[in-house]
Backbone atoms as SQL, in Angstrom:
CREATE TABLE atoms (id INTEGER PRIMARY KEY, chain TEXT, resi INTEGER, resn TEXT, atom TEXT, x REAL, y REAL, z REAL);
INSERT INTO atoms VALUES
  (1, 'A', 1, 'UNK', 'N', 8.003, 7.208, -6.104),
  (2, 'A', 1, 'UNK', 'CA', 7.395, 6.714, -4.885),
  (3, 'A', 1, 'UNK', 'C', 8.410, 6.046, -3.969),
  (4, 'A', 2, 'UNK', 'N', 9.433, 5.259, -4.424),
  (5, 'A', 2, 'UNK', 'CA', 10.315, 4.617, -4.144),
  (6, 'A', 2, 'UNK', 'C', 11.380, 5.476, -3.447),
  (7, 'A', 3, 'UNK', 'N', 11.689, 6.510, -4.112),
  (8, 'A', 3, 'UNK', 'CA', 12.866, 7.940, -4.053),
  (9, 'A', 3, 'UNK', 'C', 12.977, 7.877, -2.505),
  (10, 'A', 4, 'UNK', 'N', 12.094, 8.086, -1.869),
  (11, 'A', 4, 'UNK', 'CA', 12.455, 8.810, -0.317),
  (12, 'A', 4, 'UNK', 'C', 12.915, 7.466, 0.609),
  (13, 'A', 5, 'UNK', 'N', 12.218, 6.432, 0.525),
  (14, 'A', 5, 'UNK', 'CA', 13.093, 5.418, 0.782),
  (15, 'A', 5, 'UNK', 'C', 14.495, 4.879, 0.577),
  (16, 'A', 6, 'UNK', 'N', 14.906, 5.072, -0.922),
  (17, 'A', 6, 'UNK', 'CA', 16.114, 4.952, -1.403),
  (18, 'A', 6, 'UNK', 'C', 17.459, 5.600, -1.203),
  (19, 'A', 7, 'UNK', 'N', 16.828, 7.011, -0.994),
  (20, 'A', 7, 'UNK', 'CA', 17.065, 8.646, -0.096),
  (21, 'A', 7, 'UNK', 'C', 17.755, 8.217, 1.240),
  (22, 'A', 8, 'UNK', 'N', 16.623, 7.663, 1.911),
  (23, 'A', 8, 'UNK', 'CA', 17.206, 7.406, 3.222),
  (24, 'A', 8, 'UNK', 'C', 17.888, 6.305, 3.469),
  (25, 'A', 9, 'UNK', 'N', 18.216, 5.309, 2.813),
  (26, 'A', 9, 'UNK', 'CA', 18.772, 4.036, 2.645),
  (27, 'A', 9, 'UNK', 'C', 20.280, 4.237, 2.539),
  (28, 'A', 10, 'UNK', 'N', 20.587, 5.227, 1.141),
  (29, 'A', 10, 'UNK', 'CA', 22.027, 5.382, 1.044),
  (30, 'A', 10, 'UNK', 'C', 22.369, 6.192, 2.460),
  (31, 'A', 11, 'UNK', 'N', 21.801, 7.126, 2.849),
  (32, 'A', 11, 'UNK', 'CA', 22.247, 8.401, 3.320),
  (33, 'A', 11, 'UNK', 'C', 22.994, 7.141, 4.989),
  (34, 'A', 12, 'UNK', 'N', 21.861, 6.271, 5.259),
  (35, 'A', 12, 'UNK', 'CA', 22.127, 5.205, 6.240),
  (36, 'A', 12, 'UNK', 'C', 23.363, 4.617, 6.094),
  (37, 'A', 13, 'UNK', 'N', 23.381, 4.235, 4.991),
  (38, 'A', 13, 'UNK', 'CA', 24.819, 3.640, 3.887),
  (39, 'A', 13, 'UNK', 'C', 26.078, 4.266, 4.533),
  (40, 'A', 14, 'UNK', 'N', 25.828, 5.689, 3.688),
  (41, 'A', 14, 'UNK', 'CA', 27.159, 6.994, 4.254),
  (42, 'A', 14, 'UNK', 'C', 27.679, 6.680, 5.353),
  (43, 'A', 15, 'UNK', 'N', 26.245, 7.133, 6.167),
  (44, 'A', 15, 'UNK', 'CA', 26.668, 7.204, 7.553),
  (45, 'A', 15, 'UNK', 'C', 27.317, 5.994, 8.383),
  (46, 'A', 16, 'UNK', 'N', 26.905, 5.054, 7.745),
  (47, 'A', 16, 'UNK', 'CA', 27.824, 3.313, 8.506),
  (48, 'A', 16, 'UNK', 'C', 29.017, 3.338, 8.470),
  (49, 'A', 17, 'UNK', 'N', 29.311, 4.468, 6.536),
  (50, 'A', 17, 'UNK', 'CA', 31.224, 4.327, 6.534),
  (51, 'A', 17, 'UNK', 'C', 31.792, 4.897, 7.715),
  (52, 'A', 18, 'UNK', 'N', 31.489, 5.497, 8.138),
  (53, 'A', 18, 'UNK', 'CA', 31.521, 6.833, 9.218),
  (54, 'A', 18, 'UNK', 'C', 31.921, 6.270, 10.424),
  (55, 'A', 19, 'UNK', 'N', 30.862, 5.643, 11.104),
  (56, 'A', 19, 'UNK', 'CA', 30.670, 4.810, 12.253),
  (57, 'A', 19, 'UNK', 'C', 31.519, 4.092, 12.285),
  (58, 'A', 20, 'UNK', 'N', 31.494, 2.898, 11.161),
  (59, 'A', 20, 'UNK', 'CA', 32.363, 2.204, 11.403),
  (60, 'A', 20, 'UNK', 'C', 33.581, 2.205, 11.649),
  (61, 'A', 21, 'UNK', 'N', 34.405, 3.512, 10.626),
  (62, 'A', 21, 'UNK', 'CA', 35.441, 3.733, 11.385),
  (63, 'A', 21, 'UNK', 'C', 36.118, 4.387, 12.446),
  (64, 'A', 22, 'UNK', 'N', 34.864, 5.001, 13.058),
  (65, 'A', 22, 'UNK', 'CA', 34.833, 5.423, 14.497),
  (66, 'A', 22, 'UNK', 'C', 35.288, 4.519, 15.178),
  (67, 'A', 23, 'UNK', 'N', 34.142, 3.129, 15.435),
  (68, 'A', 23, 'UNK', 'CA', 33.574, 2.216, 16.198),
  (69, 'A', 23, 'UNK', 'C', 35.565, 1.386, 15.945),
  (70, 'A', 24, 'UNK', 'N', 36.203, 1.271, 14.878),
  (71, 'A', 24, 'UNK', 'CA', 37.530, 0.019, 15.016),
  (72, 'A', 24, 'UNK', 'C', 38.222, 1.415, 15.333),
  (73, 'A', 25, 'UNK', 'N', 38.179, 2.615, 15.554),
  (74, 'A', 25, 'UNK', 'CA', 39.304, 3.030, 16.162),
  (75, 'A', 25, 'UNK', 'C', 38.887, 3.507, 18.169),
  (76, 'A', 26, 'UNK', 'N', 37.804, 2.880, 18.137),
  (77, 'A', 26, 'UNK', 'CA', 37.672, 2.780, 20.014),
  (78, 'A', 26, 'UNK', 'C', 37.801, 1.611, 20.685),
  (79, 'A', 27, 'UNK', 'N', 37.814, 0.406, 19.414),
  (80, 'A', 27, 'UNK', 'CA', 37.633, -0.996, 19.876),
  (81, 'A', 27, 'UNK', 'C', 39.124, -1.051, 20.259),
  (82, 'A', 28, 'UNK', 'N', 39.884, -2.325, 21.641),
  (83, 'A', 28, 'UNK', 'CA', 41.438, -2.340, 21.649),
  (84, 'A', 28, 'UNK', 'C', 42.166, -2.839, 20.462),
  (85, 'A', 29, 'UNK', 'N', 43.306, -2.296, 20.340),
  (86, 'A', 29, 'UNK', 'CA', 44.093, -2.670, 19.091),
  (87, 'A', 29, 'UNK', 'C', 44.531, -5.038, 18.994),
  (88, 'A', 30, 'UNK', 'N', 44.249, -5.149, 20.249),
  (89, 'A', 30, 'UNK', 'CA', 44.059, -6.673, 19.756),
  (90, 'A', 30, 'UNK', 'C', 42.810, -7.025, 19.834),
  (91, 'A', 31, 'UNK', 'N', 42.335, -6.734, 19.807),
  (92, 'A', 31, 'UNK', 'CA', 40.634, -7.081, 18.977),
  (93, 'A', 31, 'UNK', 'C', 40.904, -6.912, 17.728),
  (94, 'A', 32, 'UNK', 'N', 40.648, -5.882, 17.151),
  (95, 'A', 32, 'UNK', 'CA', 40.925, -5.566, 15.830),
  (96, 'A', 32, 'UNK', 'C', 42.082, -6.092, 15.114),
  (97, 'A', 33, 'UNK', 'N', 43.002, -6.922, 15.733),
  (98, 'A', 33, 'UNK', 'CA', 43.936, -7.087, 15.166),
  (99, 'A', 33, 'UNK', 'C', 43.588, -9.351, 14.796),
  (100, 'A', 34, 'UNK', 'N', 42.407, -9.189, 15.724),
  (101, 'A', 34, 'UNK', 'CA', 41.502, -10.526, 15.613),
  (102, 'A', 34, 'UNK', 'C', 41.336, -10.914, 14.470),
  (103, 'A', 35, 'UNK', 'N', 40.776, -9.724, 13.639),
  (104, 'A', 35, 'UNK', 'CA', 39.992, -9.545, 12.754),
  (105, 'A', 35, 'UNK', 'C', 40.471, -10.137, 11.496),
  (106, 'A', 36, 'UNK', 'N', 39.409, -10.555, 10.316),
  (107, 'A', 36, 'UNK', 'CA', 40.424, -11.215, 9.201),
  (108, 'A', 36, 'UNK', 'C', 40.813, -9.836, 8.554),
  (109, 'A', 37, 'UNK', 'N', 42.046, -10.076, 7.529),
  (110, 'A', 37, 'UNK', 'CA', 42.847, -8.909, 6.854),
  (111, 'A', 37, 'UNK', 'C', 41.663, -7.556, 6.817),
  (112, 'A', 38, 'UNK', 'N', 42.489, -6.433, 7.148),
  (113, 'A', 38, 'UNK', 'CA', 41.682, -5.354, 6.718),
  (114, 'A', 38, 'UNK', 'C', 42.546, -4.363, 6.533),
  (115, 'A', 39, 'UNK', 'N', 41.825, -2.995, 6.060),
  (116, 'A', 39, 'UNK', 'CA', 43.150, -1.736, 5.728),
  (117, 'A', 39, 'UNK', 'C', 43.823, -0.955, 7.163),
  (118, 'A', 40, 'UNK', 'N', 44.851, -0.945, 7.116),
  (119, 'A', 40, 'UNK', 'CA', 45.101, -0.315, 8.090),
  (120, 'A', 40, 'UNK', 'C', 44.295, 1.010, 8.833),
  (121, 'A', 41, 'UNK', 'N', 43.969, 1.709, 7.879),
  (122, 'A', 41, 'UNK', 'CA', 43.401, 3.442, 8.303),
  (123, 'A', 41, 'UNK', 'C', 41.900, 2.712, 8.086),
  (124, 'A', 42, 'UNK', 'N', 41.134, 2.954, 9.676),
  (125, 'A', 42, 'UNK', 'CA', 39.962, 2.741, 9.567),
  (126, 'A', 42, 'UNK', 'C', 39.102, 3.383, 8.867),
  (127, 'A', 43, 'UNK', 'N', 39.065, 4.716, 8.310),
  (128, 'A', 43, 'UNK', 'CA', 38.221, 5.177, 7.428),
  (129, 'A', 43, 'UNK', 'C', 38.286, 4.087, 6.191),
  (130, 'A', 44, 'UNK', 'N', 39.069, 3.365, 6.043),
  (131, 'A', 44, 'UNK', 'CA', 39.032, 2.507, 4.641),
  (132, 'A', 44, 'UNK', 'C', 38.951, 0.845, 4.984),
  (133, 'A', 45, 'UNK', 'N', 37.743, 1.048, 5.772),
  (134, 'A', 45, 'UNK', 'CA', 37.852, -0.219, 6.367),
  (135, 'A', 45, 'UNK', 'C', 36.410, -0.929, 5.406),
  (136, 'A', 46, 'UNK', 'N', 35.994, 0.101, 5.065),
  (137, 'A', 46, 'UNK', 'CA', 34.229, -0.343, 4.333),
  (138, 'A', 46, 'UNK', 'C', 34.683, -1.416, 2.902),
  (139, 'A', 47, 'UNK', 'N', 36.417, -1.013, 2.665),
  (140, 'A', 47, 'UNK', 'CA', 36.627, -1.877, 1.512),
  (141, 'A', 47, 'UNK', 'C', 36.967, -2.837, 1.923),
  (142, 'A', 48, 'UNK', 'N', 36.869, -3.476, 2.762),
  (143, 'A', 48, 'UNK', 'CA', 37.464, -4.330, 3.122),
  (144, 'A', 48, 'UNK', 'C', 36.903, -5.686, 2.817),
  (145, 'A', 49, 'UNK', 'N', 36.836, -7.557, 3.142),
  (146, 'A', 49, 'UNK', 'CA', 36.540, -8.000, 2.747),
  (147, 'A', 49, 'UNK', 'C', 34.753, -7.981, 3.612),
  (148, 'A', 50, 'UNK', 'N', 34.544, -9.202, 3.185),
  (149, 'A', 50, 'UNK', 'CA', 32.853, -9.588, 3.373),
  (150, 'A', 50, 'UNK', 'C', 33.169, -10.196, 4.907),
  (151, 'A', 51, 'UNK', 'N', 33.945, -11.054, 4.839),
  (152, 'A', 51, 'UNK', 'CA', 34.686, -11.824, 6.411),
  (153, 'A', 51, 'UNK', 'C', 34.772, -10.811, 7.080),
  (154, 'A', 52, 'UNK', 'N', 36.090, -10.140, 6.741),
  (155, 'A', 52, 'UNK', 'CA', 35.772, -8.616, 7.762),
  (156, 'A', 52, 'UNK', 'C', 34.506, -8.177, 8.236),
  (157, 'A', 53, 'UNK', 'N', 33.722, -7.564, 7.214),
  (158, 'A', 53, 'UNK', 'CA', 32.440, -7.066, 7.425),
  (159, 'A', 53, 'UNK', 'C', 31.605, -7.451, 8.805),
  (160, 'A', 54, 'UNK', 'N', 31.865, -9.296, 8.407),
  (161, 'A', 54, 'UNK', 'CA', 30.749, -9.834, 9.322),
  (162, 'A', 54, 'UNK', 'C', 31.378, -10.340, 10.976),
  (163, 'A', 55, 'UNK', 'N', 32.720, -10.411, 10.582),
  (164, 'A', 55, 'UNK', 'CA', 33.339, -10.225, 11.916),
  (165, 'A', 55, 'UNK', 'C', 33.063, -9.002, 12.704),
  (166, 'A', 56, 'UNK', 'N', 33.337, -7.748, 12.367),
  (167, 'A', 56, 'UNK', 'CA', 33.109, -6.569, 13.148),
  (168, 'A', 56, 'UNK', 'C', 31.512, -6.680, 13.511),
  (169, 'A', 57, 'UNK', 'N', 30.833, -7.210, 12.604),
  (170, 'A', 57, 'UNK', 'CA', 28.956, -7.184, 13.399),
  (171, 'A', 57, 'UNK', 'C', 28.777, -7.887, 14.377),
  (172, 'A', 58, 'UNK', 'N', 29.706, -9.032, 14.061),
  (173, 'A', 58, 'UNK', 'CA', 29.478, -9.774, 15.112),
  (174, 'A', 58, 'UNK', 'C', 29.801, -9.695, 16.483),
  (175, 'A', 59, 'UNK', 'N', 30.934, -8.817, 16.897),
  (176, 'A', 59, 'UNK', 'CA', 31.579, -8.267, 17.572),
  (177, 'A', 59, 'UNK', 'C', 30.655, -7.084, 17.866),
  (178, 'A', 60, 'UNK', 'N', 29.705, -6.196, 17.036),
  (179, 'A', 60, 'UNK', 'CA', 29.115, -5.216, 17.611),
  (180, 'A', 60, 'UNK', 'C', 28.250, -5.479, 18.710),
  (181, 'A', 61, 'UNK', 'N', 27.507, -6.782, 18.112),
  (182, 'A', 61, 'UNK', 'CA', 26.468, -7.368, 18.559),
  (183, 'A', 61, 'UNK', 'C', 26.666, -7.860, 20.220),
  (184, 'A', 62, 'UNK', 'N', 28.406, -8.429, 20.120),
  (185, 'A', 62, 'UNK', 'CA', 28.520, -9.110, 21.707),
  (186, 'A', 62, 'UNK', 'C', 28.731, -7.815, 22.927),
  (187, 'A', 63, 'UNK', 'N', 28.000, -7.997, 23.967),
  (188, 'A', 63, 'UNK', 'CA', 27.988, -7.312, 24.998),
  (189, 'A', 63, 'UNK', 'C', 28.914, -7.991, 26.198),
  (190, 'A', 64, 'UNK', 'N', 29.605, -7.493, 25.881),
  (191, 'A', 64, 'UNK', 'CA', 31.417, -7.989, 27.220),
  (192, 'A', 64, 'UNK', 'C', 31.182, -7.528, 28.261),
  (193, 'A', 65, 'UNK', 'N', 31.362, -7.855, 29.172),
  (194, 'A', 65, 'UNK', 'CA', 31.810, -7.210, 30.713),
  (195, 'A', 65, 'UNK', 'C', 32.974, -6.231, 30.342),
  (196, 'A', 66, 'UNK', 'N', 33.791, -6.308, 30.060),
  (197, 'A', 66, 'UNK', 'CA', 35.353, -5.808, 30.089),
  (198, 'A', 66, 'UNK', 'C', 35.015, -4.886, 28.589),
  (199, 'A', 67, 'UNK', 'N', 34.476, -4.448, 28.194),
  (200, 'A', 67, 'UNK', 'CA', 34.417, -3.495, 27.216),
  (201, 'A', 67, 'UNK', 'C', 34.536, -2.454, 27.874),
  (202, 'A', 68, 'UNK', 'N', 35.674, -1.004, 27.235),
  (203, 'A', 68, 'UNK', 'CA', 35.066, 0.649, 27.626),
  (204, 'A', 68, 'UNK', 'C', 34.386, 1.118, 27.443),
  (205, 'A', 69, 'UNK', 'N', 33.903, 2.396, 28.468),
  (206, 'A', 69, 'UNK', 'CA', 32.839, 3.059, 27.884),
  (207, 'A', 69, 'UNK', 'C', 33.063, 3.253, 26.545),
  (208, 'A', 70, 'UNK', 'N', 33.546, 3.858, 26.145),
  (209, 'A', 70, 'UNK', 'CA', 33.659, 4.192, 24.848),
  (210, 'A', 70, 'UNK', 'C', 33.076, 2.614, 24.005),
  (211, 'A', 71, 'UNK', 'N', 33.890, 2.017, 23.995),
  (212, 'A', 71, 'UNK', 'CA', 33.072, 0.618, 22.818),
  (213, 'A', 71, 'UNK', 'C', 31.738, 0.269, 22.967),
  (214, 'A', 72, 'UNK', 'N', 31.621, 0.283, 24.171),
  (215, 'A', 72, 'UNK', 'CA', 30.077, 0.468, 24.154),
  (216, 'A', 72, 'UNK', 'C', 29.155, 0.936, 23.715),
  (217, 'A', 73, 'UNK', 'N', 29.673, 2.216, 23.843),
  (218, 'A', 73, 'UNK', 'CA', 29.041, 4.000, 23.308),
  (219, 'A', 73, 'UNK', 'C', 28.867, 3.352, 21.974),
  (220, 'A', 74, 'UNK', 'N', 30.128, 3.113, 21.186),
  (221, 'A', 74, 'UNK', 'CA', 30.004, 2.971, 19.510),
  (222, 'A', 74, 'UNK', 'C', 29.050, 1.146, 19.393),
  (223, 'A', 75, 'UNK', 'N', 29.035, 0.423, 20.382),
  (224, 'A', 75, 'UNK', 'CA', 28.383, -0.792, 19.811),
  (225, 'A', 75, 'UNK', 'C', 27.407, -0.277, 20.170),
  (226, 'A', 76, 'UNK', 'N', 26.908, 0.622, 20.856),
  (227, 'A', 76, 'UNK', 'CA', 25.184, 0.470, 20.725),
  (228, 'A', 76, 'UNK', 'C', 24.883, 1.766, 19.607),
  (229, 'A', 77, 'UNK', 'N', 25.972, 2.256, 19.057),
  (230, 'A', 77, 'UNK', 'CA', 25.277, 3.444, 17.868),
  (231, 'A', 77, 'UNK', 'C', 25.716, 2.085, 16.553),
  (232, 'A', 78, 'UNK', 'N', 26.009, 1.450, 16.471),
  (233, 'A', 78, 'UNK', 'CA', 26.410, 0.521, 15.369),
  (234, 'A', 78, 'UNK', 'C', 25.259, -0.974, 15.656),
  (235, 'A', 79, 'UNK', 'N', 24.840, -0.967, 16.638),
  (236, 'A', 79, 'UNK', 'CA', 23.633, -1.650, 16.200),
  (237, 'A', 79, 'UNK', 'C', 21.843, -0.885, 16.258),
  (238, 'A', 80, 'UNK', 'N', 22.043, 0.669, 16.728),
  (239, 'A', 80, 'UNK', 'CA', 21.086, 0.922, 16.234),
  (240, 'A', 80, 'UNK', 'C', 21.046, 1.188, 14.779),
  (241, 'A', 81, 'UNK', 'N', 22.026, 0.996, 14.090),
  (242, 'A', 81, 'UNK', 'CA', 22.246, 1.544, 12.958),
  (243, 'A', 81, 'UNK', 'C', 21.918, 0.170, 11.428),
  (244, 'A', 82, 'UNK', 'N', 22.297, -0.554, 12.474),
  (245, 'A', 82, 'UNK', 'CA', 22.035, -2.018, 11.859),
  (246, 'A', 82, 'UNK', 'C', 20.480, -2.206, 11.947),
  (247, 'A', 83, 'UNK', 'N', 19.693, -1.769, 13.080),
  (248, 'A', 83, 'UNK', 'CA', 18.035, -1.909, 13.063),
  (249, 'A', 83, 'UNK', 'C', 17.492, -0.731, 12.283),
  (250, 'A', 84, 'UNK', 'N', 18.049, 0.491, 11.804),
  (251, 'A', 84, 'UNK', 'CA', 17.876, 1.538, 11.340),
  (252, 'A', 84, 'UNK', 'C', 17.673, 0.741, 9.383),
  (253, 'A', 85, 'UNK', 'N', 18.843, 0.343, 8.986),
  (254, 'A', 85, 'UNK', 'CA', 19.075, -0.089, 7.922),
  (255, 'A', 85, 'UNK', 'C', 18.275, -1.272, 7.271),
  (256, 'A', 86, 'UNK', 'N', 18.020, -2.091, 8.476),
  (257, 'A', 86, 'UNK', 'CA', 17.373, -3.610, 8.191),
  (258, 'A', 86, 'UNK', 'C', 15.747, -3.053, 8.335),
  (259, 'A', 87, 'UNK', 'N', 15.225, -1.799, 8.790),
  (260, 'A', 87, 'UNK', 'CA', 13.760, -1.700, 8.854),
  (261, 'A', 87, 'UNK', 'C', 13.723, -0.784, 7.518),
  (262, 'A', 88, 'UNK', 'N', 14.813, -0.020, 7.030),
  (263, 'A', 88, 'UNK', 'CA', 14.601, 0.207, 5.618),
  (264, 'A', 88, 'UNK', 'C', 14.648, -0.496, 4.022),
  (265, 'A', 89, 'UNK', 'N', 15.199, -1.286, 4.696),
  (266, 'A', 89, 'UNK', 'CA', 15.482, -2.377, 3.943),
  (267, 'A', 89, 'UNK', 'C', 13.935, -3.217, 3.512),
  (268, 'A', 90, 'UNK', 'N', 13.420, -3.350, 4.703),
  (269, 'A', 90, 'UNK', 'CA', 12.607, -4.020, 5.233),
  (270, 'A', 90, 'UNK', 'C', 10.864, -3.756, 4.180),
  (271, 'A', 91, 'UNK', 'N', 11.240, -2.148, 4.368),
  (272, 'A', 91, 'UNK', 'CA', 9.899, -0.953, 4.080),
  (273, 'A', 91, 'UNK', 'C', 10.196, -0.783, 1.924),
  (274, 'A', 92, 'UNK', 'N', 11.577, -0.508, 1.504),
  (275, 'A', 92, 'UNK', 'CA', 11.881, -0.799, 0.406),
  (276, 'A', 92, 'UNK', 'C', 11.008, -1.897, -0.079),
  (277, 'A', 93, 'UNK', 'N', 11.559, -3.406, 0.474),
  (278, 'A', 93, 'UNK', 'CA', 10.883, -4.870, -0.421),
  (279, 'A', 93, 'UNK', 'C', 9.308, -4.523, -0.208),
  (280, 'A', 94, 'UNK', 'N', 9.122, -4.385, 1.040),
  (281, 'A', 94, 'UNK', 'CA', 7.312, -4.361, 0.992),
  (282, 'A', 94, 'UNK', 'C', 6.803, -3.529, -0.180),
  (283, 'A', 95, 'UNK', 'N', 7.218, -2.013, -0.062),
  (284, 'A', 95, 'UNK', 'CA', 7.114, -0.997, -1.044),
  (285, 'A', 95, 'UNK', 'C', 7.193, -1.336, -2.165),
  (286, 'A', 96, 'UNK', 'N', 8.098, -1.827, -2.583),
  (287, 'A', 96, 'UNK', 'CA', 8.252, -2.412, -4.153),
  (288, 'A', 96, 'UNK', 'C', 7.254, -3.667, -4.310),
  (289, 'A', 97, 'UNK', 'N', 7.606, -4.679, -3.529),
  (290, 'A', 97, 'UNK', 'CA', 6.250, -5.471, -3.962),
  (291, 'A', 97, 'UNK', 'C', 4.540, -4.851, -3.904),
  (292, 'A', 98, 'UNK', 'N', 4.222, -4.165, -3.207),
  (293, 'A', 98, 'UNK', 'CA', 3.181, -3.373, -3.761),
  (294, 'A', 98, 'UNK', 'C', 2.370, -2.647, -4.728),
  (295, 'A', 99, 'UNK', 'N', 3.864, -1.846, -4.778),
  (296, 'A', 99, 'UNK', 'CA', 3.710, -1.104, -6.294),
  (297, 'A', 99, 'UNK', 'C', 3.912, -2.451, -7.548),
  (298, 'A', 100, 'UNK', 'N', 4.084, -3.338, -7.377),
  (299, 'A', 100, 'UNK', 'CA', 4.156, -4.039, -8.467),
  (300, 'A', 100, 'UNK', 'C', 3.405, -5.175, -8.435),
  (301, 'A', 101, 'UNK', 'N', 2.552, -5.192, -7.517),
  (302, 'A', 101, 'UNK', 'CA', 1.278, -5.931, -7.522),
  (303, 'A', 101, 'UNK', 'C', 0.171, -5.321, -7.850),
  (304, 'A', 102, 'UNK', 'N', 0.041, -3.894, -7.873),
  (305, 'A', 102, 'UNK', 'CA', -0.877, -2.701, -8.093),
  (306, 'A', 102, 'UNK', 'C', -0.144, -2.750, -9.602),
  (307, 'A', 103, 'UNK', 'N', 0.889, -3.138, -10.087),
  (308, 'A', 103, 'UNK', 'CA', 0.609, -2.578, -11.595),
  (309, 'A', 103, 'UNK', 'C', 2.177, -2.419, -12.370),
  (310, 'A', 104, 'UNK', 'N', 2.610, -1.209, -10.800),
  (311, 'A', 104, 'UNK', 'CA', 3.599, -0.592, -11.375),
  (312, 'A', 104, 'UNK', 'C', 4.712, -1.609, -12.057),
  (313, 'A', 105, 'UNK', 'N', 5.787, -0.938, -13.242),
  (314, 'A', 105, 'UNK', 'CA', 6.163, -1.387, -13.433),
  (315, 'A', 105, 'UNK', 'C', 7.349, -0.161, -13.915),
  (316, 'A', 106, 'UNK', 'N', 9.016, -0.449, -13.288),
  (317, 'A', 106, 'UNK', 'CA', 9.686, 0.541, -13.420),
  (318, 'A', 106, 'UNK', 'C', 10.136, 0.991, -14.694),
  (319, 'A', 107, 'UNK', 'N', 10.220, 0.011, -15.635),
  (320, 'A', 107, 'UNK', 'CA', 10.744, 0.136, -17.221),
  (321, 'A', 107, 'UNK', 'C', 9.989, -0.835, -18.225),
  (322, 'A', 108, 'UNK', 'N', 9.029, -0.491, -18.324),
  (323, 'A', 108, 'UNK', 'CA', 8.452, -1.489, -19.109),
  (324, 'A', 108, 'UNK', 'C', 7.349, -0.506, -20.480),
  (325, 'A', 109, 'UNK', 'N', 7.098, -1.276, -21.319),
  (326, 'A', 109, 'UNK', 'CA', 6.480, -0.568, -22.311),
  (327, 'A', 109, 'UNK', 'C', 5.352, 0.454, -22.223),
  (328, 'A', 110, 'UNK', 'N', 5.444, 1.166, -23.275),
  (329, 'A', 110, 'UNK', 'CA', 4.583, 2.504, -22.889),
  (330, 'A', 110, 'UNK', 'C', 5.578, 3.814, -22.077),
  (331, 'A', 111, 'UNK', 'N', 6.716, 3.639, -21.749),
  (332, 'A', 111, 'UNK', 'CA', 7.440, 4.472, -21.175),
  (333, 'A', 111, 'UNK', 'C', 8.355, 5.512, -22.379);
């Protein structure tokens, strides 16, 4: 019951590695260079730390005058992506608390 939610959750997942390193290679190189430690090659930026992480959101989130088209372009696909994730997120907890107020139970005896 859970599956198609979970389905679409990672697949959201994937797709952020993606974005994201789209989104730090349109942002200017001193912005990003703002940023706390991260890997050089933005595709390997998802390893990066938790600080990182929440620096770049936070940065998705601000709307500059002086931004390019382009950063723009990628901050508004990187925060629909953030409302994409947080309403699955969202539909998961409800979902699961349901099914487990109705009964279900994922590993439990009788299985």
């Amino acid at each position: 019951m859970l599956a198609p939610l979970v389905l679409a959750y990672t697949v959201e997942v994937f797709y952020q590695v993606r974005l994201q390193a789209r989104f730090l290679e349109a942002i200017p190189q001193e912005v990003r260079a703002g940023f706390p430690r991260h890997p050089k090659r933005a595709l390997f930026s998802f390893l990066a730390s938790l600080r990182f992480q929440i620096a770049v959101l936070r940065y998705a989130r601000l709307n500059l005058p002086d931004d390019a088209a382009a950063t723009t372009y990628w901050k508004r696909r990187m925060r629909a992506s953030i409302i994409r994730e947080s309403i699955l997120l969202g539909c998961l907890a409800v979902s699961t608390g349901v099914l487990l107020w109705l009964g279900w139970r994922p590993l439990g005896p009788g299985r």
